[in-house]
N, C-alpha and C positions, 0 to 999 in steps of 0.2 A: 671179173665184175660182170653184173649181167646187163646183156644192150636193152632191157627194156624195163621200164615203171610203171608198175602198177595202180593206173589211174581209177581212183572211185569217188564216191560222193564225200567222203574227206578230206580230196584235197581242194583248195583253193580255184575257184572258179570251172568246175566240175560240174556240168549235171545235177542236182541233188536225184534226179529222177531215174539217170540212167544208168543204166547197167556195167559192172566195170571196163574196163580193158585196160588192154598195153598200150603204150605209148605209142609203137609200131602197128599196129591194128586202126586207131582214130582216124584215119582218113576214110577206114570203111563205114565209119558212121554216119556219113552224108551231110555230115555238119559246115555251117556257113554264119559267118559272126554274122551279117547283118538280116538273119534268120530269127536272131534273137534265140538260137538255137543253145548257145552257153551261156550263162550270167555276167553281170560286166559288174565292176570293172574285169578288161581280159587282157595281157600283154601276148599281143600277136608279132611274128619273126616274118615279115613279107618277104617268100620264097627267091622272088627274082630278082630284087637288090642285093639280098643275101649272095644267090651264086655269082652275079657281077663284081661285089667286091671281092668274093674267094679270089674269083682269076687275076682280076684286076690289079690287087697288091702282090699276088705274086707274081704275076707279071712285070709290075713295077722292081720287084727285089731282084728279078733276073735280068733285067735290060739293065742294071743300075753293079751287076755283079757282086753282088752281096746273098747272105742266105736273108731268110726268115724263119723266128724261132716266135710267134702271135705269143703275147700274153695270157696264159688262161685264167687269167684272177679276173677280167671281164665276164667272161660268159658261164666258166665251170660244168660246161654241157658237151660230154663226152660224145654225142653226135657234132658236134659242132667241133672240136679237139678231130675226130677221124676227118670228117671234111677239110680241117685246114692242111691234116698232113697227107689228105690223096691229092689235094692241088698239088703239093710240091713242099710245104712247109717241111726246112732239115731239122727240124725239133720243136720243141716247146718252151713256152717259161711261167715261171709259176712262183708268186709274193713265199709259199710254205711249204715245211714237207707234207701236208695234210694235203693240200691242193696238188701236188707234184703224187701221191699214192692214184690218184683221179686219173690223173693224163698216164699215168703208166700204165695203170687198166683199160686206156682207150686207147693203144696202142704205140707212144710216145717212149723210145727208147734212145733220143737226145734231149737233155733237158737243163736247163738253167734258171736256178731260182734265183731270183733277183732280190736277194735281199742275204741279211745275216742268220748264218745259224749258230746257235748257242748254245741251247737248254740240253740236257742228258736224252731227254726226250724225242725229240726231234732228232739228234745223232745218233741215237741208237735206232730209232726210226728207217732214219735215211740208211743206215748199214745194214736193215734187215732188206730194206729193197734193194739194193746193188747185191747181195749176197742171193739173195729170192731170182734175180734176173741179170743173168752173169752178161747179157747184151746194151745193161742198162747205162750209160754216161751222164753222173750229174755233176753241175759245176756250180757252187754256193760263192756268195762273195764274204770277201773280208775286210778288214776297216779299221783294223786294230790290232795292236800287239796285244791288248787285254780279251779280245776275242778268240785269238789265234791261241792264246793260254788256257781259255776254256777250253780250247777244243781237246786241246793236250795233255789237260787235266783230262778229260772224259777217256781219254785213250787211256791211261795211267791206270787210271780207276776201274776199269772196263777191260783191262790186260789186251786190248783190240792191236793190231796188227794193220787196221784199214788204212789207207792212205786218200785221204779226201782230195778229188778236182776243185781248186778254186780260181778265182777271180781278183785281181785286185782292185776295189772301188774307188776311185777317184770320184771328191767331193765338190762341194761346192761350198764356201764359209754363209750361213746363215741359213742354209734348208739343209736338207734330211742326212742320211749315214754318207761315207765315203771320206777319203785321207784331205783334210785341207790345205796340206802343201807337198809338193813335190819329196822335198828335204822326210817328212813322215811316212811319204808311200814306200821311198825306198828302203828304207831301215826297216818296214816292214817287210817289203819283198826276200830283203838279205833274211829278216828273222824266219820267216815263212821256205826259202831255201833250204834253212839247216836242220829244219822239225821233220820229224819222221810221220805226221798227221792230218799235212797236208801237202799238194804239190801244185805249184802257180801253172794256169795254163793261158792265163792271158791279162787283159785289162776292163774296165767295166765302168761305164758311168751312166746317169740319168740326167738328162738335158730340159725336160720337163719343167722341172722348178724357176729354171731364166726365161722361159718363153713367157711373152708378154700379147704376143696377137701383134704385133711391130713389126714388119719385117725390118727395119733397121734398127732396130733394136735388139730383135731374135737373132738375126745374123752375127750382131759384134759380140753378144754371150755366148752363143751357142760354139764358134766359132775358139772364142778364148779357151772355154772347158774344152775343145776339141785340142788346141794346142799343149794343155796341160797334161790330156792323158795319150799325145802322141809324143810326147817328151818320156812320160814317165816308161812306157811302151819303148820307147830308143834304152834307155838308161838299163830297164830290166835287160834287155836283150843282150845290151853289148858285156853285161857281167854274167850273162846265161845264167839266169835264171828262172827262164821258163821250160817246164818240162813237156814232152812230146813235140811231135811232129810238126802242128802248125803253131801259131802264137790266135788265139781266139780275144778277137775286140768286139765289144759288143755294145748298143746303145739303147736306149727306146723306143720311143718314133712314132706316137702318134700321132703329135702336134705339129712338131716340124722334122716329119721324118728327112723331106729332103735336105735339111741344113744337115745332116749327123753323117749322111752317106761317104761325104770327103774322109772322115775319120777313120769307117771302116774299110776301105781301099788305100790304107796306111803302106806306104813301100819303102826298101830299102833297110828293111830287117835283114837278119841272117836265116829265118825260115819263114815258110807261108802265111798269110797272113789271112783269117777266116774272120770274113766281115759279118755280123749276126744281126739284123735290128728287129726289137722285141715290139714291134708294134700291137696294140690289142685290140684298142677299140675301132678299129676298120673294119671287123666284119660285122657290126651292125652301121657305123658312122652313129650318127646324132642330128638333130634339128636346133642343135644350140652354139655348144661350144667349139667342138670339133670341127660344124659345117665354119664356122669363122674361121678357125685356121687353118682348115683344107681350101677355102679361096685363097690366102696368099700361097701355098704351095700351088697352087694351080697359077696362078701369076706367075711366081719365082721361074716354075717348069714352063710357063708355054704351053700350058692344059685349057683345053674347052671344058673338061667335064673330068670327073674321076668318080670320087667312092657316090651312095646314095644310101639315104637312111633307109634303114631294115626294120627296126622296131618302132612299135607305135602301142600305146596302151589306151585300148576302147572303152569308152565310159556311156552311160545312159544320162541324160536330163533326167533329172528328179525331180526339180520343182524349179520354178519360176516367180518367185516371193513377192519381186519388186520388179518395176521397168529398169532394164538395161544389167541383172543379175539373174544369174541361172548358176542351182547348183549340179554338179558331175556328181556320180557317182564313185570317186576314184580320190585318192590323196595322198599321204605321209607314206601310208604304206603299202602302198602299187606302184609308185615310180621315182623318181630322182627327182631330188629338191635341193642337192645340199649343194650346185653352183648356181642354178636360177630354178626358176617356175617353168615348168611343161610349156606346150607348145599347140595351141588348138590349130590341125592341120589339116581336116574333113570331116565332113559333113554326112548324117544320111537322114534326114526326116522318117518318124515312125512309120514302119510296115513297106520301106522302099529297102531296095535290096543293091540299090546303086548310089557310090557317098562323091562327092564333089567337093572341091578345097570349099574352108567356111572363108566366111564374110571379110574383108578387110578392118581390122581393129578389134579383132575377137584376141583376148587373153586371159589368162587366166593372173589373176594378182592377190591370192592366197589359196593354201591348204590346211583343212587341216587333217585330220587320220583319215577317217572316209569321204570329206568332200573338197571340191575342186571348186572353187571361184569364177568363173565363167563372165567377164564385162565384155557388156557389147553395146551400141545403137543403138537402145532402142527406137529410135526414126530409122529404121533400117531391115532389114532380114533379123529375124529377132525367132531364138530356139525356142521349141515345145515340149512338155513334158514326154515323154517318148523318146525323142530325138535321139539317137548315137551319134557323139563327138570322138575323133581319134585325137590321142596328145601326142604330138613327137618330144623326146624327152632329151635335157642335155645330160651329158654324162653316163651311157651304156652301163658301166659295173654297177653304179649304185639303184639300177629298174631290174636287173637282172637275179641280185642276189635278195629281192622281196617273191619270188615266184621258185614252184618244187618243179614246175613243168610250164613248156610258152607251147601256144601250138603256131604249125610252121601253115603258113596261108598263102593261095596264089592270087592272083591279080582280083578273079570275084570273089576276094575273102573266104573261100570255100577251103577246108582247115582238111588239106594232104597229110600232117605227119605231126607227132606231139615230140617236146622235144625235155630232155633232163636238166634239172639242172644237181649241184651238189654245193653247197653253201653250208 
């Protein structure tokens, strides 16, 4: 894959005026967002949040003795994929084989896709890249005995020989895939031992769905699904039925990464036990969702301070119709809306090159495709046509996969590095 994007006036918030380049080249353009140098709306990646949370969460995975395997269904930005695995990240994860082809090319040769695979497509997929890259280890999960038969069906049909790494998913009853009781995961585990098409290499659930923002709330579910899949984890074991060396437990974590960590430091197996949490969205954080659930992990741990938001997407004042409404330049389809509305989080008045947090009671409380709702004071600081607002956004993956390129920016907005994305 090539490390660089060919940016010009077609793509989205590009220059129309200037001249191409690479993605790797953009920082020699002497560009600076509140230059008005690039068109808005712009989703900018603020440089030194960014490398704070790089260290930061692995820092936390190795004081905590656990790997980290970052989700890349967040960001899909193969400079951002090389940076999580030079901090220290032991692999990747990734929702599909299409997204898992990305991280392979961005140097990722541990990998776990967190989810099921099925289709003929996607298996034969996946077997041309384990075959293309004999260094490569991916582990898919399973959730069914009618899954585990497709798969077997595809081997049949396909005369294949491969033997797939998988995962066993342990569910939860009323949200997403994974075994709803105990008594099913192992009838599948036993079915999944005797198949020549797949080989168990550990346990696998998502915690995500019980979290409520409670910590005693979050604690008594997250806690229960932990007991569930460290039972099913004893039961597999003591009938040997994981194959290799270690037994790989793996969870999520971005919301309450540290309630999941108990799980994966699971002991008293008959082999090692490889703790993985697939945290994703920490290497940007959030201004919404995420910042509310990283203050009770900061509670819970005893933390002053941890991750800080990295993205923000820059819009211009347009117009000023009415007192107390302004619309942005920015909406549906520049950043995430599908857990709340953006987040007005600074300021720069037209032609000023330095932005200051905006007003108290500034919000935004509608979108629509190109504009942003903007209520404020009017008895107060009140914005002008001109004016650049940044919006911190909840929810990382869903601002991430509206943009082909972010540029990567330092403290005076001044735009060092363009960065990929692959959606």
């Amino acid at each position: 894959m090539t490390n660089d994007l060919a940016l010009d006036p077609h793509c989205k918030s590009y220059p129309l005026t200037a001249t191409p380049c690479l993605t790797s080249e953009l920082g020699s353009k002497g560009w600076n967002v509140l230059a008005d140098d690039l068109p808005y709306p712009l989703a900018v990646i603020r440089n030194t949040a960014l490398t704070h949370n790089l260290a930061w969460m692995q820092d936390y995975a190795n004081r905590k003795g656990v790997m980290l395997a970052p989700h890349g269904k967040t960001t899909m930005s193969p400079e951002l994929f090389a940076r999580q695995l030079q901090a220290g990240a032991w692999g990747l994860t990734f929702a599909t084989v299409y997204q898992l082809s990305v991280g392979v090319g961005a140097g990722a040769r541990r990998a776990i896709i967190a989810n099921q695979v099925v289709c003929d497509a996607d298996l034969d997929g996946l077997q041309t890249l384990l075959q293309r890259h004999p260094d490569l280890r991916v582990w898919f999960l399973v959730d069914s005995i009618a899954q585990l038969r497709c798969i077997e069906d595809w081997a049949a049909r396909r005369a294949s020989t491969q033997c797939f790494d998988t995962l066993l998913e342990i569910g939860v009853p009323g949200q997403r895939t994974g075994c709803r009781t105990l008594d099913e995961a192992m009838a599948l585990a036993q079915a999944m031992s005797r198949s020549p098409a797949v080989q168990l290499g550990g346990i696998e659930c998502y915690e995500g769905g019980v979290a409520r923002c409670d910590s005693a709330h979050d604690a008594q579910e997250v806690t229960a699904l932990l007991r569930r899949v460290t039972e099913a984890a004893r039961q597999c074991d003591q009938q040997r039925l994981f194959v290799g060396a270690d037994i790989l437990i793996t969870a999520g974590g971005s919301a309450v990464f540290d309630l999941v960590v108990p799980l994966l430091r699971t002991q008293g197996l008959s082999k090692p036990v490889q703790g993985i949490l697939r945290s994703g969205c920490y290497i940007t954080h959030d201004h919404g969702n995420y910042m509310r659930f990283l203050k009770h992990v900061e509670q819970r741990e005893g933390l002053d301070a941890s991750l800080r938001p990295a993205l923000e997407v820059w819009t211009m004042v347009q117009s000023v119709p009415e007192p107390g409404l302004a619309l942005l330049t920015g909406g549906r389809r520049d950043l995430s809306y599908d857990l709340e509305m953006p987040v007005p989080v600074r300021w720069a008045r037209r032609a000023e090159r330095t932005a200051t947090h905006t007003p108290a009671g500034w919000t935004i409380s509608a979108l629509n495709d190109h504009h942003a709702y903007l209520r404020y004071d009017p008895a107060s600081a009140a914005p002008a046509v001109g004016d650049r607002v940044a919006l911190g956004i909840s929810h990382p993956c869903t601002t991430f996969d509206k943009w082909r390129w972010l540029p990567l920016v330092d403290d005076n907005e001044s735009v060092i590095e363009g960065l990929r994305t692959h959606f």
